[in-house]
PDB file with one MODEL, atoms N, CA, C and O in Angstrom:
MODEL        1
ATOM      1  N   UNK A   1     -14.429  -4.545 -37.375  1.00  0.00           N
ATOM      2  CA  UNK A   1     -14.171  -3.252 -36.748  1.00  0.00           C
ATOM      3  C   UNK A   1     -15.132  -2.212 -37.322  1.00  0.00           C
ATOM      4  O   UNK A   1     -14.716  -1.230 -37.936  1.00  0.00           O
ATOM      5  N   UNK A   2     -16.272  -2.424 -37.132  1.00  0.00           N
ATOM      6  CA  UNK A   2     -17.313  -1.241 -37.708  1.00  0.00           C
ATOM      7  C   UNK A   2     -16.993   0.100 -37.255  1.00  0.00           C
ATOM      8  O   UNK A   2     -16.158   0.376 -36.393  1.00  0.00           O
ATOM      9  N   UNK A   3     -17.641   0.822 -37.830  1.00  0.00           N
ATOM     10  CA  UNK A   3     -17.444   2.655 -37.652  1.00  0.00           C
ATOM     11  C   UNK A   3     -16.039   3.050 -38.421  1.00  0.00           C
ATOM     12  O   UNK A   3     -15.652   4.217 -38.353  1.00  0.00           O
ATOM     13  N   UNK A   4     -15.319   2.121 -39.115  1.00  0.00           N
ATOM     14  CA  UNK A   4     -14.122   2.592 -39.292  1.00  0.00           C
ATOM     15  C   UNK A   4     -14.885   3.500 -41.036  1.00  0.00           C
ATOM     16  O   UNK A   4     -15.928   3.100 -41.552  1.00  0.00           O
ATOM     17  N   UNK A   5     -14.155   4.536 -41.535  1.00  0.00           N
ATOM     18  CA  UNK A   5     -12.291   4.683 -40.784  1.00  0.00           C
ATOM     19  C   UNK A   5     -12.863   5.671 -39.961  1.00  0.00           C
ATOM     20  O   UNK A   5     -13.873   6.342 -40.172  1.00  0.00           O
ATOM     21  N   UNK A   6     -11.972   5.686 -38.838  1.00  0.00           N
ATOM     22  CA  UNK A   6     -11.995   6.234 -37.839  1.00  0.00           C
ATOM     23  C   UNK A   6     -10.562   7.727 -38.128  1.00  0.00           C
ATOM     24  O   UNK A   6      -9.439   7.461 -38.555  1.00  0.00           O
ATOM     25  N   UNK A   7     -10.962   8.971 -37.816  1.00  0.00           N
ATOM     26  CA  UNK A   7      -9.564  10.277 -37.786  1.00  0.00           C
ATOM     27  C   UNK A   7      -8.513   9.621 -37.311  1.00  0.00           C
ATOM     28  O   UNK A   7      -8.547   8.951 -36.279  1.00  0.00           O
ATOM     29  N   UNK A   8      -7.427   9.787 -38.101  1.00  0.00           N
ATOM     30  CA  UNK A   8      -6.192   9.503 -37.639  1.00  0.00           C
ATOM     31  C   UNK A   8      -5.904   8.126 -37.317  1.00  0.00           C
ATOM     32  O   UNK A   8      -5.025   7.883 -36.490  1.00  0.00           O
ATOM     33  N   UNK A   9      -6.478   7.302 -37.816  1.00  0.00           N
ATOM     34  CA  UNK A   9      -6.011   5.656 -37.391  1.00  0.00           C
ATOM     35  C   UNK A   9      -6.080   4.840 -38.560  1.00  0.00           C
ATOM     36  O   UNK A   9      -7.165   4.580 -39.081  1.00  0.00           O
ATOM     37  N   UNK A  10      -4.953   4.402 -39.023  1.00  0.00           N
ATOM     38  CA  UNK A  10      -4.956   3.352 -40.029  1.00  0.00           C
ATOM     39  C   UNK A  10      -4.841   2.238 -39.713  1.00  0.00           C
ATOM     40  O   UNK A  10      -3.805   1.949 -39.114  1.00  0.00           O
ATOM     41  N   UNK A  11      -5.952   1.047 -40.010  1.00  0.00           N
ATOM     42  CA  UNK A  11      -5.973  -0.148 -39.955  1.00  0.00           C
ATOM     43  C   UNK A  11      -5.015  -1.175 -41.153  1.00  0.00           C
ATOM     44  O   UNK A  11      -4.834  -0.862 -42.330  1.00  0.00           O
ATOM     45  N   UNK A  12      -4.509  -2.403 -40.495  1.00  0.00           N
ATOM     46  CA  UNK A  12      -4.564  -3.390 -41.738  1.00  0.00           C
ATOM     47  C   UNK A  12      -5.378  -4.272 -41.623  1.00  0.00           C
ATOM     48  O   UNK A  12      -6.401  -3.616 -41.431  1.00  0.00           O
ATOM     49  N   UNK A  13      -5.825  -5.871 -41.590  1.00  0.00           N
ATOM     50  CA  UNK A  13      -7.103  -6.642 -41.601  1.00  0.00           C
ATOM     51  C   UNK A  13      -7.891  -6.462 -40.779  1.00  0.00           C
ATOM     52  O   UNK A  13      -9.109  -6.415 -40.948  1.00  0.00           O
ATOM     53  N   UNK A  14      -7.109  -6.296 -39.445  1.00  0.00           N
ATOM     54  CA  UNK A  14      -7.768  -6.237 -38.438  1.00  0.00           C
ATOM     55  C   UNK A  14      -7.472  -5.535 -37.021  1.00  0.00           C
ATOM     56  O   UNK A  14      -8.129  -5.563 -35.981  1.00  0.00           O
ATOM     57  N   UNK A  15      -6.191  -4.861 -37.351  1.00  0.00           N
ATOM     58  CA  UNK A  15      -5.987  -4.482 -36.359  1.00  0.00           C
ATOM     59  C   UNK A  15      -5.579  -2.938 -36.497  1.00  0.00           C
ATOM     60  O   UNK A  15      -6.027  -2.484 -37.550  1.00  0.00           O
ATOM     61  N   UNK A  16      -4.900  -2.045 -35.786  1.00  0.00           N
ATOM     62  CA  UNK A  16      -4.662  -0.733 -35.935  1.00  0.00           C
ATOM     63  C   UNK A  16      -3.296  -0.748 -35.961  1.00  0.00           C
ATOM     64  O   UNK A  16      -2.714  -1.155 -34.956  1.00  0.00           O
ATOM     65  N   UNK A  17      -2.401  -0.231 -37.319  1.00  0.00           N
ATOM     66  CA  UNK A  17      -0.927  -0.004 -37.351  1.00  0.00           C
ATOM     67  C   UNK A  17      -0.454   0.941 -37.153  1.00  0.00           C
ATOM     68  O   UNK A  17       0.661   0.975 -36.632  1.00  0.00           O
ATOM     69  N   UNK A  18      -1.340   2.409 -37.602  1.00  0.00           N
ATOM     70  CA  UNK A  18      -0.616   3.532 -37.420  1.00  0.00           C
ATOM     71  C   UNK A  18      -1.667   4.631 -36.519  1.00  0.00           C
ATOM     72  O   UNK A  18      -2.852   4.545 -36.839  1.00  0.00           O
ATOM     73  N   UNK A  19      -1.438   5.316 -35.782  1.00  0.00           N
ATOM     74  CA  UNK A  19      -1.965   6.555 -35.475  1.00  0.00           C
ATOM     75  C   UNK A  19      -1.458   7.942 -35.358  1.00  0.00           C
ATOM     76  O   UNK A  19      -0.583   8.323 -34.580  1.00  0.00           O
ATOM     77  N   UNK A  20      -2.022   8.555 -36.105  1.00  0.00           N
ATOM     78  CA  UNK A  20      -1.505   9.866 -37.147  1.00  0.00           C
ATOM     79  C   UNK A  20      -2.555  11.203 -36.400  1.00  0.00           C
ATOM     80  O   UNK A  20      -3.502  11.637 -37.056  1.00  0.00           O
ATOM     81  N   UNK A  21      -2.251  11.754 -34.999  1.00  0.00           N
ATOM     82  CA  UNK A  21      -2.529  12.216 -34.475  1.00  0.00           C
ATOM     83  C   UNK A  21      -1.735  14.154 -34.484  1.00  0.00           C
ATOM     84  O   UNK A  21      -1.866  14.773 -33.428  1.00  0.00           O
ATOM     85  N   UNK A  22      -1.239  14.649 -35.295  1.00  0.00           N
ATOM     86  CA  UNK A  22      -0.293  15.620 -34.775  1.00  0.00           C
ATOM     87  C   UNK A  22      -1.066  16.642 -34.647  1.00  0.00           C
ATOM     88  O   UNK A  22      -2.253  16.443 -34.907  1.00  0.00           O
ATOM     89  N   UNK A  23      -0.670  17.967 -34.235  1.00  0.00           N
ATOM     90  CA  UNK A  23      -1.165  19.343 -33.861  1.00  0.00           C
ATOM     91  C   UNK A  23      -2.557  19.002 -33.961  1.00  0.00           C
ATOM     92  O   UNK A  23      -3.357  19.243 -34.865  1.00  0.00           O
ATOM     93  N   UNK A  24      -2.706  18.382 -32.841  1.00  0.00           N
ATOM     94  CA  UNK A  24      -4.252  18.190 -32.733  1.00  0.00           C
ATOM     95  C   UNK A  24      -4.307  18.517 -31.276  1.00  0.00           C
ATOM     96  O   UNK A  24      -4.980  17.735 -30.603  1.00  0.00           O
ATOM     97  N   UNK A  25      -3.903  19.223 -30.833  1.00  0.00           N
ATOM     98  CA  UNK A  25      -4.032  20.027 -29.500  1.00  0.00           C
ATOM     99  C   UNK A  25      -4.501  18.667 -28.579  1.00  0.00           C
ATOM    100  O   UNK A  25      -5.520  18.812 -27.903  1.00  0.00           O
ATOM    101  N   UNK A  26      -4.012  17.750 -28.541  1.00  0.00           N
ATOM    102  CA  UNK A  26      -4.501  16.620 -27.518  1.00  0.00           C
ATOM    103  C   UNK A  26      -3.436  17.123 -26.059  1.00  0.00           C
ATOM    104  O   UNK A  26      -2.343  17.687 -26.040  1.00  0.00           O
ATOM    105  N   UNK A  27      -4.053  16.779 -25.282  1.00  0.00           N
ATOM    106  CA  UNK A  27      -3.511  16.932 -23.543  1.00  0.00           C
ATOM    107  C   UNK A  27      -3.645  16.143 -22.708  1.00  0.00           C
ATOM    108  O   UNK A  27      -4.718  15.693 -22.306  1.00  0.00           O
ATOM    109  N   UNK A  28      -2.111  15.753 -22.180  1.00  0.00           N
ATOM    110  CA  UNK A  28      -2.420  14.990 -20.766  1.00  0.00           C
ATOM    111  C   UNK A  28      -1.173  13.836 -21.353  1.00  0.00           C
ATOM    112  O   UNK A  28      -0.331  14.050 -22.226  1.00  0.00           O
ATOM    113  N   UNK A  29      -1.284  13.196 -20.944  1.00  0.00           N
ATOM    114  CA  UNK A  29       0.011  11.844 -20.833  1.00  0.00           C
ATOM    115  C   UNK A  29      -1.071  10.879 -22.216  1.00  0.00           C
ATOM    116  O   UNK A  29      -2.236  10.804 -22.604  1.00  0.00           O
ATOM    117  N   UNK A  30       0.757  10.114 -22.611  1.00  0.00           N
ATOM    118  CA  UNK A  30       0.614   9.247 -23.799  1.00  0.00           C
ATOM    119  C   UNK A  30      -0.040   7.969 -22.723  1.00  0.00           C
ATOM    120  O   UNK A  30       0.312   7.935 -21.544  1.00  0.00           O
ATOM    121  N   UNK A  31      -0.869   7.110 -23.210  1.00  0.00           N
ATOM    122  CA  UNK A  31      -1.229   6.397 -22.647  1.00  0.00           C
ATOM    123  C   UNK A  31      -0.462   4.954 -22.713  1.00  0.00           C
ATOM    124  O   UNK A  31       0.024   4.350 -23.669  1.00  0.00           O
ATOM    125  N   UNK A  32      -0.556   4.597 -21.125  1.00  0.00           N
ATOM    126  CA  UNK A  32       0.520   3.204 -20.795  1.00  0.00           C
ATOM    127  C   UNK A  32      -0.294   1.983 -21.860  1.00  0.00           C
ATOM    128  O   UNK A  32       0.403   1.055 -22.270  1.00  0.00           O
ATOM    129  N   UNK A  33      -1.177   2.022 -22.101  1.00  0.00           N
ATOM    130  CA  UNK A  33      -2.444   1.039 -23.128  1.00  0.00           C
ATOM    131  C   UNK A  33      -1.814   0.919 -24.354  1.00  0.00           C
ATOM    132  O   UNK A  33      -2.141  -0.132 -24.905  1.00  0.00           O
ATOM    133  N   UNK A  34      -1.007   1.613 -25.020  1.00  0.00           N
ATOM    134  CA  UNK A  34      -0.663   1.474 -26.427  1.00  0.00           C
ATOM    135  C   UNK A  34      -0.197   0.360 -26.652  1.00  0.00           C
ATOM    136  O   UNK A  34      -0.320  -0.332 -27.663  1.00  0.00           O
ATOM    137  N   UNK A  35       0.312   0.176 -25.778  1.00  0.00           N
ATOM    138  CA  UNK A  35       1.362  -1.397 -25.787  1.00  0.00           C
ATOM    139  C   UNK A  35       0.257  -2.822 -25.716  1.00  0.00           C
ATOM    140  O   UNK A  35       0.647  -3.988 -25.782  1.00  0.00           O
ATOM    141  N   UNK A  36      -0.949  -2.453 -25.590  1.00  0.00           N
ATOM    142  CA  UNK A  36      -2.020  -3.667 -26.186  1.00  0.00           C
ATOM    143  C   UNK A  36      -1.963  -3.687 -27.695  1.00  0.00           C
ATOM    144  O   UNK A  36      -2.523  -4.626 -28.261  1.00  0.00           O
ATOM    145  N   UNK A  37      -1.473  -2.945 -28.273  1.00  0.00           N
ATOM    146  CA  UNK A  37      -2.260  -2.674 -29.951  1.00  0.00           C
ATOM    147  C   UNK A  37      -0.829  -3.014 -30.392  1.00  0.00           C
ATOM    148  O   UNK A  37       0.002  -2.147 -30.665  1.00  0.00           O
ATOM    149  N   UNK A  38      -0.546  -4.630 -30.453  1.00  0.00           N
ATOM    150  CA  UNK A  38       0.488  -5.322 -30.718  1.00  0.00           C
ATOM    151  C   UNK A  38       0.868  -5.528 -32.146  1.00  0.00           C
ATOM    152  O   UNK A  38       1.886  -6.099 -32.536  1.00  0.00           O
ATOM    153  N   UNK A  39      -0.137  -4.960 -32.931  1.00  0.00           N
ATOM    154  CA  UNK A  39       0.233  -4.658 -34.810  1.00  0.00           C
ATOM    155  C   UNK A  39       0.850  -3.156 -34.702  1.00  0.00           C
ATOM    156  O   UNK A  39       1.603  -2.968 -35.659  1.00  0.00           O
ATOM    157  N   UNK A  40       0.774  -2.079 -33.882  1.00  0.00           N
ATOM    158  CA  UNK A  40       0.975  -0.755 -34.226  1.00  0.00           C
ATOM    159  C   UNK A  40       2.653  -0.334 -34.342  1.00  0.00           C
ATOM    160  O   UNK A  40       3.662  -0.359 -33.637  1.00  0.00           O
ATOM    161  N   UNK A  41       2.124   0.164 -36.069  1.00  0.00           N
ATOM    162  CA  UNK A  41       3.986   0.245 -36.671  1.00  0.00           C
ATOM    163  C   UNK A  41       4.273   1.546 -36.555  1.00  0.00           C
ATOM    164  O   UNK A  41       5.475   1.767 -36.405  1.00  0.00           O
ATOM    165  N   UNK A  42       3.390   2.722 -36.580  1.00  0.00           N
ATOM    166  CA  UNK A  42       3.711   4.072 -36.494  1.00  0.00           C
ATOM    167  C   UNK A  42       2.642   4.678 -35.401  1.00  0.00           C
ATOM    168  O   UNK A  42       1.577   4.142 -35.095  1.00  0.00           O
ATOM    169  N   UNK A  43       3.172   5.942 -34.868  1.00  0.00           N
ATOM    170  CA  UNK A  43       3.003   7.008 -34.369  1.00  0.00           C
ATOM    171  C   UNK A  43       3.265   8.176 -34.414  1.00  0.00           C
ATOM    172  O   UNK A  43       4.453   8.298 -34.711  1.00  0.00           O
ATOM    173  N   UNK A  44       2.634   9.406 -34.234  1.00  0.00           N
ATOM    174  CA  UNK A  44       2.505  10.394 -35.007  1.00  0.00           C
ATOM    175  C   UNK A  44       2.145  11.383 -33.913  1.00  0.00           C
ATOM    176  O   UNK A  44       1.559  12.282 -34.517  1.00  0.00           O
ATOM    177  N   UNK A  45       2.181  11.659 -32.767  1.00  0.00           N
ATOM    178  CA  UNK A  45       1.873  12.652 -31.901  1.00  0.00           C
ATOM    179  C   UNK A  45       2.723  14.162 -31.601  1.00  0.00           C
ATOM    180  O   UNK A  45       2.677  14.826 -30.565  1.00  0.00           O
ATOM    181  N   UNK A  46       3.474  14.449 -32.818  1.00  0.00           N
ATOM    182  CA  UNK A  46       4.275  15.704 -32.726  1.00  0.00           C
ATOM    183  C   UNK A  46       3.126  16.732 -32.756  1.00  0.00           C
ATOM    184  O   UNK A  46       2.070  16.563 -33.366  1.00  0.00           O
ATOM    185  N   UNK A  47       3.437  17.765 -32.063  1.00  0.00           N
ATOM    186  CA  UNK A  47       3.399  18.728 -31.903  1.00  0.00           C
ATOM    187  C   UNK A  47       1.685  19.334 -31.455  1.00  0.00           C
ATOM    188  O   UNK A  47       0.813  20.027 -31.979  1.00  0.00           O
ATOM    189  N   UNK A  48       1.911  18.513 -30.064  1.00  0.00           N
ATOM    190  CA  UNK A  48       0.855  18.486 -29.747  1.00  0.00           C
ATOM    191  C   UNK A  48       0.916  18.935 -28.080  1.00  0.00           C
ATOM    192  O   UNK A  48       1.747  19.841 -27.997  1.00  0.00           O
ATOM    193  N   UNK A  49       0.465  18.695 -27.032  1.00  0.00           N
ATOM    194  CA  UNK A  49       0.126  19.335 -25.560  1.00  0.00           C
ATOM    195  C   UNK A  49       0.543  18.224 -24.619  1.00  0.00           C
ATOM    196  O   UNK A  49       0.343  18.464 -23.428  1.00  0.00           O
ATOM    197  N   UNK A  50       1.120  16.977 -24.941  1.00  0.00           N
ATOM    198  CA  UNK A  50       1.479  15.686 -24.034  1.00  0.00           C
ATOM    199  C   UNK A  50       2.647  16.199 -22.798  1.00  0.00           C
ATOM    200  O   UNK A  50       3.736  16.765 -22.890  1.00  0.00           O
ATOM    201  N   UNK A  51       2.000  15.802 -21.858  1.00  0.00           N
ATOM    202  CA  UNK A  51       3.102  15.999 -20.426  1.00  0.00           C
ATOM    203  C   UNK A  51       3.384  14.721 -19.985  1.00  0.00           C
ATOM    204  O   UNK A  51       2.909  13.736 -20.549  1.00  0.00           O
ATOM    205  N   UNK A  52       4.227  14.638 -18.882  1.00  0.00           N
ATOM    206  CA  UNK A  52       4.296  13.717 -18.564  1.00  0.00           C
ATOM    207  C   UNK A  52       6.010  12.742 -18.799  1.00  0.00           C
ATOM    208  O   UNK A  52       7.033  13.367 -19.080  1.00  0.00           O
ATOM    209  N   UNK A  53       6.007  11.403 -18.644  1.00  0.00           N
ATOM    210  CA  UNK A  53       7.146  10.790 -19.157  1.00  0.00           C
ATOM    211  C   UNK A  53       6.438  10.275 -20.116  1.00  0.00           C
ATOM    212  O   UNK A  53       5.269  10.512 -20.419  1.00  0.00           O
ATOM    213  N   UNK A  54       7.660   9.115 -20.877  1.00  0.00           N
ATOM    214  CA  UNK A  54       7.493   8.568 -21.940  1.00  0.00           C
ATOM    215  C   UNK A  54       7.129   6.942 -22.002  1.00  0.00           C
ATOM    216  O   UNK A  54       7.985   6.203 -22.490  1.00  0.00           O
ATOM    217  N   UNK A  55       6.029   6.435 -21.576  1.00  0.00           N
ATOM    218  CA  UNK A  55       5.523   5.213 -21.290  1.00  0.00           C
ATOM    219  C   UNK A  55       6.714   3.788 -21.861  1.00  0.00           C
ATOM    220  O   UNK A  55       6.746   3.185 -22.934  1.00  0.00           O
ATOM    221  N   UNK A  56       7.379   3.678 -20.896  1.00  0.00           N
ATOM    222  CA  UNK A  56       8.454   2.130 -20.948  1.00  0.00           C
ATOM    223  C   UNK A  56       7.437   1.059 -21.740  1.00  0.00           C
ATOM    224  O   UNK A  56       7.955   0.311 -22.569  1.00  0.00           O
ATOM    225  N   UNK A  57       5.932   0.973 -21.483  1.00  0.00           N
ATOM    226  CA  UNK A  57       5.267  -0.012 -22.359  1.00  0.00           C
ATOM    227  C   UNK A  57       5.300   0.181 -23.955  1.00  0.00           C
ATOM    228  O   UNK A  57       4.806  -0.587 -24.780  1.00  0.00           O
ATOM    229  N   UNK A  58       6.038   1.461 -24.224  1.00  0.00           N
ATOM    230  CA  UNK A  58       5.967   1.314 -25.865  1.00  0.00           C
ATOM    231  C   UNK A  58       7.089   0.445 -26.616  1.00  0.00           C
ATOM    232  O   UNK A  58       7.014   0.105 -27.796  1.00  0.00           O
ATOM    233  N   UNK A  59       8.430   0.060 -25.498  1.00  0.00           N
ATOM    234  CA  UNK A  59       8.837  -0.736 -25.665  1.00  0.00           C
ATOM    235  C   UNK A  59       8.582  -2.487 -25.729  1.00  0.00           C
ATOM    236  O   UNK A  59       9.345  -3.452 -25.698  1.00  0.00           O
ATOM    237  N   UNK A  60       7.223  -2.335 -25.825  1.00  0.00           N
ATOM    238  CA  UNK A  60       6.960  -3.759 -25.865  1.00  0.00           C
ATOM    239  C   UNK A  60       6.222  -4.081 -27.172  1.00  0.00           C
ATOM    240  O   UNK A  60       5.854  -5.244 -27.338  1.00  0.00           O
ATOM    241  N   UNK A  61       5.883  -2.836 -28.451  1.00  0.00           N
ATOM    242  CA  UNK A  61       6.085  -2.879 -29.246  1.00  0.00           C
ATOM    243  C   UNK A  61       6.322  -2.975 -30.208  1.00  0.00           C
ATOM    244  O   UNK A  61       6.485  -2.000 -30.942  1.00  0.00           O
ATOM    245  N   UNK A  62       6.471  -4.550 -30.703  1.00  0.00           N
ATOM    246  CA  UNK A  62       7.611  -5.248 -31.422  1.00  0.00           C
ATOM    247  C   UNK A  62       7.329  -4.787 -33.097  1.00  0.00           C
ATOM    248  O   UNK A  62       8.200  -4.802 -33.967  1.00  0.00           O
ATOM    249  N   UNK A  63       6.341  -4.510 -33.232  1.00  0.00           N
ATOM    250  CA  UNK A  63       5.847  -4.109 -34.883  1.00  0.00           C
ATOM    251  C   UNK A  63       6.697  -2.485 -35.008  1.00  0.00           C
ATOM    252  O   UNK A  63       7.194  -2.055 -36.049  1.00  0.00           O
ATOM    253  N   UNK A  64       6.696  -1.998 -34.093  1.00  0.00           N
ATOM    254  CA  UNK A  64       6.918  -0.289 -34.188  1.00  0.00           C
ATOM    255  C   UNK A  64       8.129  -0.211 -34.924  1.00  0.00           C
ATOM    256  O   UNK A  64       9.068  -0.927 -34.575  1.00  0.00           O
ATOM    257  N   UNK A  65       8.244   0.575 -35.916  1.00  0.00           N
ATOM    258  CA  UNK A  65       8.659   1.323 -36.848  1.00  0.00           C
ATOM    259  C   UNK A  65       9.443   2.883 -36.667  1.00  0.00           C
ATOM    260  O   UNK A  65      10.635   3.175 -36.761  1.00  0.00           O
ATOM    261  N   UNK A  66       8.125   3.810 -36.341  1.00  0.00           N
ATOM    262  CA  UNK A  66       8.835   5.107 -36.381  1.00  0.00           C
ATOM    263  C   UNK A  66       7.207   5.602 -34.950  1.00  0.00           C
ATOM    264  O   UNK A  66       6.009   5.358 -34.808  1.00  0.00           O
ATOM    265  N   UNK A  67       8.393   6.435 -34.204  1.00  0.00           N
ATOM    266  CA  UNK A  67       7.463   7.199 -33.484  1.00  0.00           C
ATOM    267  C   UNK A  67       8.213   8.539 -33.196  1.00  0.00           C
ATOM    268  O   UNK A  67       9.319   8.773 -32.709  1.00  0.00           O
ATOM    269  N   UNK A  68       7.113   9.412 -33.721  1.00  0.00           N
ATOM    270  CA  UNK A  68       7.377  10.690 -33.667  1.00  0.00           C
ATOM    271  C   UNK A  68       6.338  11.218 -32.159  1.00  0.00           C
ATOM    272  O   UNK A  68       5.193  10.793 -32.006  1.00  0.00           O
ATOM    273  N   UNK A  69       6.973  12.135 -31.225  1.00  0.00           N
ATOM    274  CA  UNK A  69       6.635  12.502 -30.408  1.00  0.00           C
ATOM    275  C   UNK A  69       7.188  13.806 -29.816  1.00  0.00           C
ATOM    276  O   UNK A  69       7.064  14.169 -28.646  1.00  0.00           O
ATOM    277  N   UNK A  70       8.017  14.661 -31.124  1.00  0.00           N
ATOM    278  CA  UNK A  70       8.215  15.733 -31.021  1.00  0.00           C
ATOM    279  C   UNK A  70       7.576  16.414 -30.808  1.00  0.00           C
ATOM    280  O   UNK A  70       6.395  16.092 -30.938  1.00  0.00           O
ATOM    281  N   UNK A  71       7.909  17.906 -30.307  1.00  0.00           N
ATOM    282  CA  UNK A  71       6.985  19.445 -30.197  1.00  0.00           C
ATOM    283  C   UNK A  71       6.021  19.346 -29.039  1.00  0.00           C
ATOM    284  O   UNK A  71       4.894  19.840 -29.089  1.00  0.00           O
ATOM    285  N   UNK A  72       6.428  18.786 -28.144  1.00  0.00           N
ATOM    286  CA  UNK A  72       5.756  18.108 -26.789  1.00  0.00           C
ATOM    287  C   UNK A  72       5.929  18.467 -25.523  1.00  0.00           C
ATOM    288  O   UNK A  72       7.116  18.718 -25.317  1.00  0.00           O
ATOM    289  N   UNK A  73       5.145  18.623 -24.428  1.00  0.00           N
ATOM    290  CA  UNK A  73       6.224  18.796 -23.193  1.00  0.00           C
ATOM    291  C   UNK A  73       6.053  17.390 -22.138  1.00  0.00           C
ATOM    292  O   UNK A  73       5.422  17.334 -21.082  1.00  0.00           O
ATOM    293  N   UNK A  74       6.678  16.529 -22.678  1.00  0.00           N
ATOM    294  CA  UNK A  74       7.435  15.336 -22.588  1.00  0.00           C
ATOM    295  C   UNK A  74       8.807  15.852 -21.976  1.00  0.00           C
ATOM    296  O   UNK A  74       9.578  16.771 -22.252  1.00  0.00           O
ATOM    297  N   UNK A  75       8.754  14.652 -20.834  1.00  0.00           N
ATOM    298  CA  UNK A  75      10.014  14.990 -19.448  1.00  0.00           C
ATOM    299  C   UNK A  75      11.202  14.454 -20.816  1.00  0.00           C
ATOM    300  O   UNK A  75      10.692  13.807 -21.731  1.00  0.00           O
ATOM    301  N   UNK A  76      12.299  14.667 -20.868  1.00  0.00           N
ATOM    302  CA  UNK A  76      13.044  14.379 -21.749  1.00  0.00           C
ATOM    303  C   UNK A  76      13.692  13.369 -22.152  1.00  0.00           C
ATOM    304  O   UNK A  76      14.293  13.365 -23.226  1.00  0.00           O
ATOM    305  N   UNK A  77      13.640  11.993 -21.029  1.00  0.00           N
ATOM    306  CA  UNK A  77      14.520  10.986 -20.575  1.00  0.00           C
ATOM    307  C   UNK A  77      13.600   9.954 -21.291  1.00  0.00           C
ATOM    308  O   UNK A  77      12.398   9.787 -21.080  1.00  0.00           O
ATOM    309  N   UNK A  78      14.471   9.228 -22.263  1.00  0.00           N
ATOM    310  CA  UNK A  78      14.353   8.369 -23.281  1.00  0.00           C
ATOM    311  C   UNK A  78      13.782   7.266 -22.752  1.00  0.00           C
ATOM    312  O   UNK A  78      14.868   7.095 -22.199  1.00  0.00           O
ATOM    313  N   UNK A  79      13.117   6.328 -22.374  1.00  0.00           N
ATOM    314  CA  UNK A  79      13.349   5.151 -21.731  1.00  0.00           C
ATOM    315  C   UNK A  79      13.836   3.811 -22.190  1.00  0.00           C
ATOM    316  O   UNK A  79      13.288   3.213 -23.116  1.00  0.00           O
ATOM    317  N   UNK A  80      15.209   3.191 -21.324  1.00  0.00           N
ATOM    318  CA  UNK A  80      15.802   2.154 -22.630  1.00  0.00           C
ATOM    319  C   UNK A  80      15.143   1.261 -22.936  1.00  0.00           C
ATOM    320  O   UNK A  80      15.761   0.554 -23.732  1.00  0.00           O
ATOM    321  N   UNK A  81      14.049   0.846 -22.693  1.00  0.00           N
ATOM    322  CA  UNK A  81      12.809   0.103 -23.511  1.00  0.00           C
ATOM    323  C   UNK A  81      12.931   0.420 -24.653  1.00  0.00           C
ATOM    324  O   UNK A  81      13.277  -0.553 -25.322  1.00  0.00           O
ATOM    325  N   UNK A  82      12.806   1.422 -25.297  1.00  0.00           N
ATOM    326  CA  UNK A  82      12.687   2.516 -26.942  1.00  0.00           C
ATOM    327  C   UNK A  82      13.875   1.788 -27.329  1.00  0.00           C
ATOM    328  O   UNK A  82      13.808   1.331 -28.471  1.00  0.00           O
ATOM    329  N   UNK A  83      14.912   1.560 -26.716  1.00  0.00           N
ATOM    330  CA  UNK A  83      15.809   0.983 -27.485  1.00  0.00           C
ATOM    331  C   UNK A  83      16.366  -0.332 -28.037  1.00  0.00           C
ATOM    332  O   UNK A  83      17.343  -0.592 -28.740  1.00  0.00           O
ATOM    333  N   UNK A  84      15.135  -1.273 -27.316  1.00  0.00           N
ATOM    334  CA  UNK A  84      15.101  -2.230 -27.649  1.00  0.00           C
ATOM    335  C   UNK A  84      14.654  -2.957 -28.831  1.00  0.00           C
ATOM    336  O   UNK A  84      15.022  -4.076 -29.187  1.00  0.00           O
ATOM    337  N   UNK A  85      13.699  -2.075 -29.470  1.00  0.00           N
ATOM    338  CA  UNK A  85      12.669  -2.485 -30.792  1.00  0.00           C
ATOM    339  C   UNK A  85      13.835  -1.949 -32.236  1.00  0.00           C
ATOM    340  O   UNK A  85      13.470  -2.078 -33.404  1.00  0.00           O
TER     341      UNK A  85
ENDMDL
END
């Protein structure tokens, strides 16, 4: 994985576990893609500019840990995917 480290992304051997993104004025919808990055244990996107819903693919997930996605304007409705991990 050359160029690393890369802002806000922590790797372990080889893959990406955490992304540590907050008040970083990012905009627009969480992306349905996260759910490829099948090591990723944390997320970190509070308090930032995200619209939109809350991508059902983060329930596929299985490493995830903690996701913060507070301080957002995120439609409010949980999806029960999230509650599966």
């Amino acid at each position: 994985t050359s160029g690393l480290p890369w802002f806000g992304i922590t790797c372990g051997s080889d893959d990406i576990t955490a992304i540590n993104l907050p008040s970083n004025n990012l905009d627009g919808a969480i992306p349905n893609q996260l759910d490829d990055l099948g090591s990723l244990e944390f997320i970190d996107f509070r308090g930032n500019v995200l619209k939109g819903s809350i991508p059902t693919e983060l329930g596929q997930l299985s490493s995830l840990i903690n996701i913060d996605i507070s301080l957002n304007d995120l439609s409010t409705t949980i999806p029960s995917e999230l509650g599966k991990l």
